[in-house]
C-alpha positions as protocol buffer text, in pm:
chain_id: "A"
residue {
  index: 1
  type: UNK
  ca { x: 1579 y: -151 z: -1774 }
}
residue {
  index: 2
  type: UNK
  ca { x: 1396 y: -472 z: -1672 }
}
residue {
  index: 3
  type: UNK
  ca { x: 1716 y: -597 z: -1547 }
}
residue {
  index: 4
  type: UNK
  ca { x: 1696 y: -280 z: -1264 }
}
residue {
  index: 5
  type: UNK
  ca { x: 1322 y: -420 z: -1191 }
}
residue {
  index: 6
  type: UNK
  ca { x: 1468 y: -742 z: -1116 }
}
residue {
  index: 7
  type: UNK
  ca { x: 1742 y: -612 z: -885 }
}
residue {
  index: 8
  type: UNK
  ca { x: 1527 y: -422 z: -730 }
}
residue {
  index: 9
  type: UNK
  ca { x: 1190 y: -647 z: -688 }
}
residue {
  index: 10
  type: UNK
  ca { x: 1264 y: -956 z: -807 }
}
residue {
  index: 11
  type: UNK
  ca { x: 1123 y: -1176 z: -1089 }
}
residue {
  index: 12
  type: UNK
  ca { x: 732 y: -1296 z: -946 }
}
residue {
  index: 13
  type: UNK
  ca { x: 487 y: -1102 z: -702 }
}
residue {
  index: 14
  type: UNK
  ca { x: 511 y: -1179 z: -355 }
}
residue {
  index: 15
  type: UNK
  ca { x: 166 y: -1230 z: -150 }
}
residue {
  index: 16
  type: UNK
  ca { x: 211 y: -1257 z: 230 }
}
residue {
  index: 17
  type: UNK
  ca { x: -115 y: -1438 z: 310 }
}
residue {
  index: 18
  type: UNK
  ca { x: -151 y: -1701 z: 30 }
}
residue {
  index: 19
  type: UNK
  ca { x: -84 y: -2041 z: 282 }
}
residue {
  index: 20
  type: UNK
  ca { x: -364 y: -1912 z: 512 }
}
residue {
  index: 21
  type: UNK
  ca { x: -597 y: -1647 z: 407 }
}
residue {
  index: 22
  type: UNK
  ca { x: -728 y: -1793 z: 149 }
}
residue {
  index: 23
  type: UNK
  ca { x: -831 y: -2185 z: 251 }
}
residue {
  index: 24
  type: UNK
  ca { x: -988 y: -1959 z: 561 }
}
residue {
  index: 25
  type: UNK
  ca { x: -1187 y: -1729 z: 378 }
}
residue {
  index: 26
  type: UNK
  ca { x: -1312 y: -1992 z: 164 }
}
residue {
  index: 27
  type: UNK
  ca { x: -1427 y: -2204 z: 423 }
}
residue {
  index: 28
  type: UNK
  ca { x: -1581 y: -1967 z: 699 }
}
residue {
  index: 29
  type: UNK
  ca { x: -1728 y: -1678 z: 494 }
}
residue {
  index: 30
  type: UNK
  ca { x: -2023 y: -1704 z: 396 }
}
residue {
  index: 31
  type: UNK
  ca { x: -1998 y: -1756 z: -48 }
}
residue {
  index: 32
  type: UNK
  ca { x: -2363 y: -1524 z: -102 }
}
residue {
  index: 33
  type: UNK
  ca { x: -2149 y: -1201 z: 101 }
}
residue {
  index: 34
  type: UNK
  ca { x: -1836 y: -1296 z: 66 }
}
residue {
  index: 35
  type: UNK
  ca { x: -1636 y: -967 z: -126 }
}
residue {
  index: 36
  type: UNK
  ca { x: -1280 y: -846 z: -141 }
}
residue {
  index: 37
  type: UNK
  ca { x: -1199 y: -473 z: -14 }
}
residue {
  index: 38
  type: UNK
  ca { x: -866 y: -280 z: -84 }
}
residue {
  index: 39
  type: UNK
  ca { x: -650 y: -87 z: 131 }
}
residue {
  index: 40
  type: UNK
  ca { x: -273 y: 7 z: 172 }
}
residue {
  index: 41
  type: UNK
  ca { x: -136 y: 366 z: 275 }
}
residue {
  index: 42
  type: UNK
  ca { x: -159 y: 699 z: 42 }
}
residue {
  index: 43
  type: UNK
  ca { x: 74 y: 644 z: -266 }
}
residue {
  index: 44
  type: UNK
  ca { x: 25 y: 298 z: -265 }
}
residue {
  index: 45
  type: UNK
  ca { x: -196 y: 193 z: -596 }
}
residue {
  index: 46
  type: UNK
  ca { x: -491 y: 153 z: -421 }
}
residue {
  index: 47
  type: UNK
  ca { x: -718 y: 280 z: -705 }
}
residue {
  index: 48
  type: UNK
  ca { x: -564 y: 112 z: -977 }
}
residue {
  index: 49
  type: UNK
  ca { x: -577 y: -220 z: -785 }
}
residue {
  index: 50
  type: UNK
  ca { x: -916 y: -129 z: -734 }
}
residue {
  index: 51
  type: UNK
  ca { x: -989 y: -93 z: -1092 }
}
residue {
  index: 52
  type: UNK
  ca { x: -783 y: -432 z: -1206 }
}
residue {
  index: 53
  type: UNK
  ca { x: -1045 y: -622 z: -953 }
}
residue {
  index: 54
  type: UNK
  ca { x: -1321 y: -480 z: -1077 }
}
residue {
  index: 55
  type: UNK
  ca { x: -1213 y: -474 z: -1437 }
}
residue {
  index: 56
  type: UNK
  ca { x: -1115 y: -837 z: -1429 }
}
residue {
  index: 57
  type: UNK
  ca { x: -1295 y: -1089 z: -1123 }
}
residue {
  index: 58
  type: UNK
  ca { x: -1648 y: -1093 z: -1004 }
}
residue {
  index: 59
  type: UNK
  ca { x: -1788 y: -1317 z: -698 }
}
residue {
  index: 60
  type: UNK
  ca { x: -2000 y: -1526 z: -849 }
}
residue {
  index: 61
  type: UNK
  ca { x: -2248 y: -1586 z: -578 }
}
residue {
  index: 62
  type: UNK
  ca { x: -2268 y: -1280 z: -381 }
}
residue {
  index: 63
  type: UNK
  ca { x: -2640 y: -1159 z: -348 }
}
residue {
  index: 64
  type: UNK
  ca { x: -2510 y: -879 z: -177 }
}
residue {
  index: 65
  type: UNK
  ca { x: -2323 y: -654 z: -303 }
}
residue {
  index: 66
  type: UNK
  ca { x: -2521 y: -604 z: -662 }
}
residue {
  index: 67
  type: UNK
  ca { x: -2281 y: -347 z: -805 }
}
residue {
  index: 68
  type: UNK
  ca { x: -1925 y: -457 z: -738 }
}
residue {
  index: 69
  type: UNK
  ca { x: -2009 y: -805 z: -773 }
}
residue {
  index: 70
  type: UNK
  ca { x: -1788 y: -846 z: -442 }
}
residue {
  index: 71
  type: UNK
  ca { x: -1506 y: -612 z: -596 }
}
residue {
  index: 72
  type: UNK
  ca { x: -1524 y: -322 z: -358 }
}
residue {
  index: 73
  type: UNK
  ca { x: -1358 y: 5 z: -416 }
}
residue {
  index: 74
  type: UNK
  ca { x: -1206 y: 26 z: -39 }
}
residue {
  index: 75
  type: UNK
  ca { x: -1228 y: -210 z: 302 }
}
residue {
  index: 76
  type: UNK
  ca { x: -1559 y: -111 z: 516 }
}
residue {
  index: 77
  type: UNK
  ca { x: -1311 y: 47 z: 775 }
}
residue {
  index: 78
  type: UNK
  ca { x: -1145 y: 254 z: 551 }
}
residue {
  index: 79
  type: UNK
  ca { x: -855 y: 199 z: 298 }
}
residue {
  index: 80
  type: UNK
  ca { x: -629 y: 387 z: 436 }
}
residue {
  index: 81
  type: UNK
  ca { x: -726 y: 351 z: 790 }
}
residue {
  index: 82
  type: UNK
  ca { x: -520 y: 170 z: 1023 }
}
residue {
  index: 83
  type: UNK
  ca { x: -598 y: -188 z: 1108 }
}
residue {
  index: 84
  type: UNK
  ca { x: -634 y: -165 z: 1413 }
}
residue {
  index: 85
  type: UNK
  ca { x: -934 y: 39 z: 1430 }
}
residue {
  index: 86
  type: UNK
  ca { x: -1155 y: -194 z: 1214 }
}
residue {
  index: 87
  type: UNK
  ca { x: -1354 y: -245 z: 1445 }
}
residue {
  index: 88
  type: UNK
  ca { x: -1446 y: 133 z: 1540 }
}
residue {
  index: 89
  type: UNK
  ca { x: -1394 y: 334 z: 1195 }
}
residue {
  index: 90
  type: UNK
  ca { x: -1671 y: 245 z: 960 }
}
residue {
  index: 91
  type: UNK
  ca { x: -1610 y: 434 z: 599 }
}
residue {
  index: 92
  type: UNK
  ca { x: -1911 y: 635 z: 445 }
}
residue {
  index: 93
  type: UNK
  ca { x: -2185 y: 412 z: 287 }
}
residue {
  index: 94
  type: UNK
  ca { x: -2072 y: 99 z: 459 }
}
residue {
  index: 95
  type: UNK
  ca { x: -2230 y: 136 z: 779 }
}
residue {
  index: 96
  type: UNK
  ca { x: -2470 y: -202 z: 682 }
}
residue {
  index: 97
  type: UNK
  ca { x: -2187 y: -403 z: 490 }
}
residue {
  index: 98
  type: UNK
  ca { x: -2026 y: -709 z: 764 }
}
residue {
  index: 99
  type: UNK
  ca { x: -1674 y: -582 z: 798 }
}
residue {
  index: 100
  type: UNK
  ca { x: -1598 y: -970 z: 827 }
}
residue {
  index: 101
  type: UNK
  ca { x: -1686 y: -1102 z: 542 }
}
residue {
  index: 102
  type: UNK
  ca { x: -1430 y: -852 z: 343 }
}
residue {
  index: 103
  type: UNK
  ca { x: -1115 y: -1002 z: 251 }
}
residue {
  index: 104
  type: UNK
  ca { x: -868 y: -717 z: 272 }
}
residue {
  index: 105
  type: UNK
  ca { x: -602 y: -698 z: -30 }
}
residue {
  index: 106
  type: UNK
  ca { x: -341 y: -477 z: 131 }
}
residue {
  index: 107
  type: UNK
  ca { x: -112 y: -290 z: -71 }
}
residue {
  index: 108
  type: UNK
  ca { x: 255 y: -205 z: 46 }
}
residue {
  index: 109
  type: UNK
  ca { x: 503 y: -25 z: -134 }
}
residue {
  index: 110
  type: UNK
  ca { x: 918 y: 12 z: -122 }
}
residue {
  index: 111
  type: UNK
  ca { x: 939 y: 252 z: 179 }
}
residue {
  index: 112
  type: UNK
  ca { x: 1201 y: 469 z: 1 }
}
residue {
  index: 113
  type: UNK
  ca { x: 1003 y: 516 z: -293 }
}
residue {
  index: 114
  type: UNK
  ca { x: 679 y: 533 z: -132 }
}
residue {
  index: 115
  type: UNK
  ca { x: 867 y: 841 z: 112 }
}
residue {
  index: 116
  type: UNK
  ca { x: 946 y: 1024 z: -188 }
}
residue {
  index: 117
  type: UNK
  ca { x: 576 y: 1014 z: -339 }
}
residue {
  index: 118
  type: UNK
  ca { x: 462 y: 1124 z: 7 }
}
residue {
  index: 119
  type: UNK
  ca { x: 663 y: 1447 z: -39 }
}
residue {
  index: 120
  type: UNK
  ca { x: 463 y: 1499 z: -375 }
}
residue {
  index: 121
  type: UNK
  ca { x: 85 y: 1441 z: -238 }
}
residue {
  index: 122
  type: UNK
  ca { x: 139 y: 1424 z: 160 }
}
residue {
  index: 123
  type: UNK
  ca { x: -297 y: 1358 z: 193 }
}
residue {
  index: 124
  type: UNK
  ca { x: -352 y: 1356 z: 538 }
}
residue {
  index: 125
  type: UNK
  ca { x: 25 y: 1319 z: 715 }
}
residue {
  index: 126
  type: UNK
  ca { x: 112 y: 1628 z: 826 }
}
residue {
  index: 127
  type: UNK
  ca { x: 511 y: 1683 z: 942 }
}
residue {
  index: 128
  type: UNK
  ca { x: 768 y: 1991 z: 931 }
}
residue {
  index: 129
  type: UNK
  ca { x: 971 y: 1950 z: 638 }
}
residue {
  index: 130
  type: UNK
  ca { x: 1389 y: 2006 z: 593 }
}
residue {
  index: 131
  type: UNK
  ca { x: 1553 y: 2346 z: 526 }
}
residue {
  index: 132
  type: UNK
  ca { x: 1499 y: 2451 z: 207 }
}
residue {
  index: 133
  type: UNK
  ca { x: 1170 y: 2189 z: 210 }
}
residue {
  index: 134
  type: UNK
  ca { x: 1390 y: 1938 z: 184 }
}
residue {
  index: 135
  type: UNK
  ca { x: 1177 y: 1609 z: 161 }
}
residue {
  index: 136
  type: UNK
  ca { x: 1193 y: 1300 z: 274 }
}
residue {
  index: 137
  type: UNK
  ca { x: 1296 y: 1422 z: 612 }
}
residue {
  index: 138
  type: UNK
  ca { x: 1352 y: 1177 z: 880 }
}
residue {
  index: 139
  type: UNK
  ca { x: 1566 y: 1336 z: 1139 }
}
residue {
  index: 140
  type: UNK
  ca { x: 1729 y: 1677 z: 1120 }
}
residue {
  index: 141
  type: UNK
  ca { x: 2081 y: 1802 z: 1016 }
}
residue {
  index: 142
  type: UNK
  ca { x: 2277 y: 1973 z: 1248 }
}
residue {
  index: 143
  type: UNK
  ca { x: 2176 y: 2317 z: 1062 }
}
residue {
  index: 144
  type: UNK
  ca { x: 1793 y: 2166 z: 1124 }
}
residue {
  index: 145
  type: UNK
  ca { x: 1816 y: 2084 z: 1484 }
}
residue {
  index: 146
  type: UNK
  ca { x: 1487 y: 2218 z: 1641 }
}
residue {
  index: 147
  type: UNK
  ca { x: 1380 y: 2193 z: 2002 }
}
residue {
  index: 148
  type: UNK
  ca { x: 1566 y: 1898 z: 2055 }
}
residue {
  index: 149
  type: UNK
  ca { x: 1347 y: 1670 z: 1852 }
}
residue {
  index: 150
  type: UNK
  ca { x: 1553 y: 1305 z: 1702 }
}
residue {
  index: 151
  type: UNK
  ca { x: 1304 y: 1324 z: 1461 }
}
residue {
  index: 152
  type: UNK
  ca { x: 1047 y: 1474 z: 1205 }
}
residue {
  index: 153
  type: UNK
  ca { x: 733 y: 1380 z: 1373 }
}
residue {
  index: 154
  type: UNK
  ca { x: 457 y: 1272 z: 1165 }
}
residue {
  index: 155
  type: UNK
  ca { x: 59 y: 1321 z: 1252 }
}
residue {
  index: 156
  type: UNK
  ca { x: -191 y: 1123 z: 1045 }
}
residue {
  index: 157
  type: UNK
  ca { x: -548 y: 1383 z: 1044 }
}
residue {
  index: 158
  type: UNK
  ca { x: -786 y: 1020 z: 1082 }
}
residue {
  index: 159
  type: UNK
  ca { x: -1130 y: 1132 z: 1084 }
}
residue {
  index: 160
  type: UNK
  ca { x: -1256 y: 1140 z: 1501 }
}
residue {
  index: 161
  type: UNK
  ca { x: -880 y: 1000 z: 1626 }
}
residue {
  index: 162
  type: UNK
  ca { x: -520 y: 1144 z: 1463 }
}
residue {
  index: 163
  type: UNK
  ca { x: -250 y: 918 z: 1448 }
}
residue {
  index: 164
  type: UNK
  ca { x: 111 y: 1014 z: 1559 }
}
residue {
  index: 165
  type: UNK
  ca { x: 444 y: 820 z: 1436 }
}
residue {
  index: 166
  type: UNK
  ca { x: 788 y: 926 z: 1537 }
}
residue {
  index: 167
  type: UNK
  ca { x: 890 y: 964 z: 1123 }
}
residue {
  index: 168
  type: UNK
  ca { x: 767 y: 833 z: 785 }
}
residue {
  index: 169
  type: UNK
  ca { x: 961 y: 539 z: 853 }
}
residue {
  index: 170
  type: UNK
  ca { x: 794 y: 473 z: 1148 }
}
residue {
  index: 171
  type: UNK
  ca { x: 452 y: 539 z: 1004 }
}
residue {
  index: 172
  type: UNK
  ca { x: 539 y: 291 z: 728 }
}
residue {
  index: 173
  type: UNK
  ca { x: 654 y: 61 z: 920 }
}
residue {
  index: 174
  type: UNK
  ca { x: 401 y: 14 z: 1234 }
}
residue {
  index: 175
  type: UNK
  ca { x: 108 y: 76 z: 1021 }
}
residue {
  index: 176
  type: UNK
  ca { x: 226 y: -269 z: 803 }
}
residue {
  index: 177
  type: UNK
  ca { x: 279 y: -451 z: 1135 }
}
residue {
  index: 178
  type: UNK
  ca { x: -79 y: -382 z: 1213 }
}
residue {
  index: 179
  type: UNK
  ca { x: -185 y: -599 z: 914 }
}
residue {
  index: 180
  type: UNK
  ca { x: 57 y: -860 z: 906 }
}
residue {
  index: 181
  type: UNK
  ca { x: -27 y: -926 z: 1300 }
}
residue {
  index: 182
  type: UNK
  ca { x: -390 y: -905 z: 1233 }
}
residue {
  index: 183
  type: UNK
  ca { x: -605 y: -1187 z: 1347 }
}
residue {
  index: 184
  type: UNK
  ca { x: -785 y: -1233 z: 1031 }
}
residue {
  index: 185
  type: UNK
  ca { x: -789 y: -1333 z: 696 }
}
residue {
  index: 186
  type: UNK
  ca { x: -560 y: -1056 z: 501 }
}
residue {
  index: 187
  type: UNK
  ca { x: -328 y: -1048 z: 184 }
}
residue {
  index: 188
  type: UNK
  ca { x: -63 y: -791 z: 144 }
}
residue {
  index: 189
  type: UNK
  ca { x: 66 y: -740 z: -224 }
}
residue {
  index: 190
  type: UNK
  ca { x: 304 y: -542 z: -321 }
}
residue {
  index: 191
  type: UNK
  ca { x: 276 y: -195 z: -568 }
}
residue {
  index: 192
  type: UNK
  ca { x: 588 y: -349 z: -770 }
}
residue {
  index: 193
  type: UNK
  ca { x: 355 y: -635 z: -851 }
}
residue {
  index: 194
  type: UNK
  ca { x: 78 y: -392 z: -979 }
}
residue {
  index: 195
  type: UNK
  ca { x: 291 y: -230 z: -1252 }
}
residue {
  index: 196
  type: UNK
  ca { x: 545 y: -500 z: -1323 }
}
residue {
  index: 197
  type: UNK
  ca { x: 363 y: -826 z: -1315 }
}
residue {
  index: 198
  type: UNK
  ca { x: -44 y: -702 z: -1356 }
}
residue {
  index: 199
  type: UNK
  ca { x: -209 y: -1042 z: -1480 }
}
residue {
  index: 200
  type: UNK
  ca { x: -6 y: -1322 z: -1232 }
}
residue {
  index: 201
  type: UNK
  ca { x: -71 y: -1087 z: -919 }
}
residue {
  index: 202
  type: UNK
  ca { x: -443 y: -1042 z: -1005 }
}
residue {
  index: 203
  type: UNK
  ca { x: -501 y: -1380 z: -1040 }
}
residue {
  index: 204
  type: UNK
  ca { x: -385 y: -1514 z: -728 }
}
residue {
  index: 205
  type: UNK
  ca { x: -622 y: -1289 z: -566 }
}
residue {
  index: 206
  type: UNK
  ca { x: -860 y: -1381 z: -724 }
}
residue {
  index: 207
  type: UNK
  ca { x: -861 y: -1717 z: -713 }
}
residue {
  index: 208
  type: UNK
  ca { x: -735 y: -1698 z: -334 }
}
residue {
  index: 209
  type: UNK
  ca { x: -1092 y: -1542 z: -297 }
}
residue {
  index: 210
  type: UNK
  ca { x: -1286 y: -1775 z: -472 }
}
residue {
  index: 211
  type: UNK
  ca { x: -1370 y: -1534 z: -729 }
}
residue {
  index: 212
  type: UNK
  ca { x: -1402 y: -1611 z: -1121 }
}
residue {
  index: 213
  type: UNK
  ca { x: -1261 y: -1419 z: -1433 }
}
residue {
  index: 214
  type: UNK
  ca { x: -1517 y: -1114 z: -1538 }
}
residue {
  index: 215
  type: UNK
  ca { x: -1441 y: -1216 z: -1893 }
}
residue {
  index: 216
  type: UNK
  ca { x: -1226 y: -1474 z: -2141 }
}
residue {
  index: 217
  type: UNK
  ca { x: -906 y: -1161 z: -2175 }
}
residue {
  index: 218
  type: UNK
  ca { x: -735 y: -1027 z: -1880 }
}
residue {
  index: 219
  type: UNK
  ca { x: -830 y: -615 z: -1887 }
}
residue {
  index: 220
  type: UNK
  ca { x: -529 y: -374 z: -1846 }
}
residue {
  index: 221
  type: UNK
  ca { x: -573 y: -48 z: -1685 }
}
residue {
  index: 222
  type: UNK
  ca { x: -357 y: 161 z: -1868 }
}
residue {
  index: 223
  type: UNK
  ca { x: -501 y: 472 z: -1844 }
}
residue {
  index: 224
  type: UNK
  ca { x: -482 y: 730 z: -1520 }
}
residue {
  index: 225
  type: UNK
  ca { x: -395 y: 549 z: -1258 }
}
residue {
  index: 226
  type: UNK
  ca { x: -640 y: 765 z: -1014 }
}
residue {
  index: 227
  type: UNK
  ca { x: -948 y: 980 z: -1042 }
}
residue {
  index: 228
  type: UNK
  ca { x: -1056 y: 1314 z: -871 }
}
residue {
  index: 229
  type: UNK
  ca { x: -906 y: 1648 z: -842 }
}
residue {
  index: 230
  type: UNK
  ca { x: -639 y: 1515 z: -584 }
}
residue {
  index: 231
  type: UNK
  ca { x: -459 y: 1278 z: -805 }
}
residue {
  index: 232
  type: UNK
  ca { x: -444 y: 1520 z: -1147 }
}
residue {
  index: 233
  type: UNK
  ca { x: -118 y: 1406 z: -1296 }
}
residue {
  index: 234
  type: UNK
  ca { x: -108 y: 1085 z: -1129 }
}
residue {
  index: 235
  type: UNK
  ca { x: 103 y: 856 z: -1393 }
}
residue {
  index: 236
  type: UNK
  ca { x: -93 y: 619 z: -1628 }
}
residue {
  index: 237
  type: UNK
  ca { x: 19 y: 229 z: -1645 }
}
residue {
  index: 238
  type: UNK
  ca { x: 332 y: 294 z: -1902 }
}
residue {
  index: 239
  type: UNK
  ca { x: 461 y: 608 z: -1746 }
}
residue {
  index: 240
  type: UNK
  ca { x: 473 y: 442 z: -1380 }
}
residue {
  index: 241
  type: UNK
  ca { x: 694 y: 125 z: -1533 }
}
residue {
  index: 242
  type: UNK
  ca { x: 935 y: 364 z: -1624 }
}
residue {
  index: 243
  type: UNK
  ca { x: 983 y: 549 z: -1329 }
}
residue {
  index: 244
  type: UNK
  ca { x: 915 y: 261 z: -1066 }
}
residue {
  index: 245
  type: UNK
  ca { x: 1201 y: 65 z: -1233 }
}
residue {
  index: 246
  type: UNK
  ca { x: 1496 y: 324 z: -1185 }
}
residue {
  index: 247
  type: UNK
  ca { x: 1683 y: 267 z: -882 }
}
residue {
  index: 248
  type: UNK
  ca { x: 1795 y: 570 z: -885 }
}
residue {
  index: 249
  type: UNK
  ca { x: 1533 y: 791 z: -764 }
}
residue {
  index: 250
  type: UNK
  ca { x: 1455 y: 560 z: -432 }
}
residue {
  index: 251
  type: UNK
  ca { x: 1758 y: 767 z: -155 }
}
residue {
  index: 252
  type: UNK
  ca { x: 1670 y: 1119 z: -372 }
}
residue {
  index: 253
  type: UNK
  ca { x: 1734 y: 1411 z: -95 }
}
residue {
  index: 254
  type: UNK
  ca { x: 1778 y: 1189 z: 214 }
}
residue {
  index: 255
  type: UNK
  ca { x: 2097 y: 1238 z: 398 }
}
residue {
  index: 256
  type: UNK
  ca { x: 2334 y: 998 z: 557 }
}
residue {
  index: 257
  type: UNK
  ca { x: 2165 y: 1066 z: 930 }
}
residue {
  index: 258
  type: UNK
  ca { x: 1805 y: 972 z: 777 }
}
residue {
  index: 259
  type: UNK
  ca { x: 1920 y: 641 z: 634 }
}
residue {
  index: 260
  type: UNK
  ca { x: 2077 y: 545 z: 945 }
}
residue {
  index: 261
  type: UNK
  ca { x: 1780 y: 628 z: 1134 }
}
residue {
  index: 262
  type: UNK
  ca { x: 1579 y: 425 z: 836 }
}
residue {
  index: 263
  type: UNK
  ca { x: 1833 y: 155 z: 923 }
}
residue {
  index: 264
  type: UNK
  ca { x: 1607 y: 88 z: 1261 }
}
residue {
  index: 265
  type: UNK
  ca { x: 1287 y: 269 z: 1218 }
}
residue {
  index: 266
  type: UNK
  ca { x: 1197 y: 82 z: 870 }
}
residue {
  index: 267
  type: UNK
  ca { x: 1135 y: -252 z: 994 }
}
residue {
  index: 268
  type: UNK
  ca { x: 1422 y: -495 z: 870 }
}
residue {
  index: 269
  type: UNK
  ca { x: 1135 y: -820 z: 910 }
}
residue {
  index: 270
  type: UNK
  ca { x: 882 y: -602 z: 650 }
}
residue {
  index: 271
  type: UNK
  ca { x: 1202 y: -525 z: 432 }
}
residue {
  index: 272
  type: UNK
  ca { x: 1279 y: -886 z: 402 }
}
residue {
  index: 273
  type: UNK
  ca { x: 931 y: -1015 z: 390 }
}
residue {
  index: 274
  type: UNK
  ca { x: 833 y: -862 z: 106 }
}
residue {
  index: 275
  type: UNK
  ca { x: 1183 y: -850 z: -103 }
}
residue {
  index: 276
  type: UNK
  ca { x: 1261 y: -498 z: -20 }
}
residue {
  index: 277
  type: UNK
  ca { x: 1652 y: -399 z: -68 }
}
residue {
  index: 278
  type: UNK
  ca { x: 1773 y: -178 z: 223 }
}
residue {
  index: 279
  type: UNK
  ca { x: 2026 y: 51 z: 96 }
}
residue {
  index: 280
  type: UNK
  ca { x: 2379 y: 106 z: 225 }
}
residue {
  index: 281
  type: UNK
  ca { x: 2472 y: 385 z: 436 }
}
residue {
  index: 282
  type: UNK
  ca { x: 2758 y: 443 z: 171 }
}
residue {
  index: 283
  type: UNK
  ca { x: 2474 y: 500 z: -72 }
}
residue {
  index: 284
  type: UNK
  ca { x: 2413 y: 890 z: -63 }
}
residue {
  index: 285
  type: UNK
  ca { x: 2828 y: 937 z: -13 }
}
């Protein structure tokens, strides 16, 4: 119901960014190569959000980048690469586009719902799941212990350097940091926002860009939400409003020991940041 949405994510999107991104980005970049690039972790909407930019804004004096019209697909460093290595991962094709004249458009997700889409299409994070593939794992039971591990390591196969995180929660959690402490111009937008409130959430980027409207309607995608052979079933625009707004789904198959461990390892600063409700441990009791 739209009432669970609003428990859950509240009534407007929430941009962390807005107050300083944008008058920066505006000012020091550069108006004929000036472009916006997405990124945000696997499971995160970052095709979709992809597609709304494109489908909707163009930049209207950018010389440079003739076929987006400054609506790229993916950041120059990678969308799904971690921030920190900006500077040292360049993505295939964008080895001539400036890396800082891209305004990133990060997007973040609910941790407990993005952990149980990770068990679905795990991309490149590799960990050992539960007994019985139980999934989301975070720590093991005491019929899972194994070699004296706390926790379900996870390794992230980056092209030239992996990345290792102590859980899912972890991985979440420090690869977020990475972008809110970055020293640049960034916004981070949530998935919620995507489904739930399309048209406000595109238009503050947008216009926090200095981009224009493509066109006098605003252009839903509605269809698939991803293409290629990797995302086959991926849920269109309708089916993902249904399933996003159940509450229930968010704690399926995690035990009392992961949420604890979620308690610390999912950062409590991100969680309130960005409107996030962290469950009670009484919740899978």
């Amino acid at each position: 119901t739209w009432k669970e949405v609003t428990d859950l994510y509240g009534t407007t999107p929430v941009i962390y960014g807005l107050e300083t991104a944008c008058s920066a980005f505006q000012r020091d970049i550069p108006r004929d190569d000036a472009s916006v690039g997405v990124s945000g972790l696997f499971n995160t909407g970052t095709n979709p959000l992809a597609m709304y930019l494109s489908a909707n804004c163009i930049m209207p004096n950018n010389t440079h980048d003739k076929a987006g019209k400054g609506m790229r697909w993916q950041v120059p460093w990678g969308k799904h690469m971690l921030a920190s290595r900006k500077w040292t991962n360049t993505a295939g094709h964008d080895d001539k586009v400036n890396k800082t004249n891209v305004l990133p458009v990060v997007l973040i997700r609910d941790p407990y719902s993005w952990m149980q889409s990770m068990c679905k299409h795990s991309y490149a994070a590799k960990w050992i799941r539960g007994q019985g593939h139980r999934c989301p794992n975070l720590v093991p039971s005491a019929n899972e212990q194994r070699n004296g591990s706390k926790s379900f390591a996870v390794t992230v196969d980056y092209p030239n350097q992996p990345a290792h995180f102590d859980s899912l929660a972890d991985f979440w959690s420090e690869w977020y940091n990475e972008y809110i402490n970055a020293e640049y111009p960034r916004l981070v937008v949530r998935f919620e926002d995507l489904i739930f409130h399309q048209r406000e959430l595109i238009g503050q980027i947008c216009q926090c860009a200095g981009a224009v409207p493509k066109g006098d309607t605003f252009v839903y995608v509605v269809g698939e939400g991803k293409w290629g052979a990797a995302h086959k079933g991926s849920s269109n625009m309708i089916s993902a409003m249904i399933k996003y707004g159940k509450s229930s789904s968010r704690l399926a198959h995690l035990t009392e020991e992961d949420l604890v461990w979620a308690q610390y390892h999912i950062d409590p600063g991100l969680m309130k940041l960005f409107h996030y409700k962290q469950p009670t441990l009484s919740a899978v009791s």
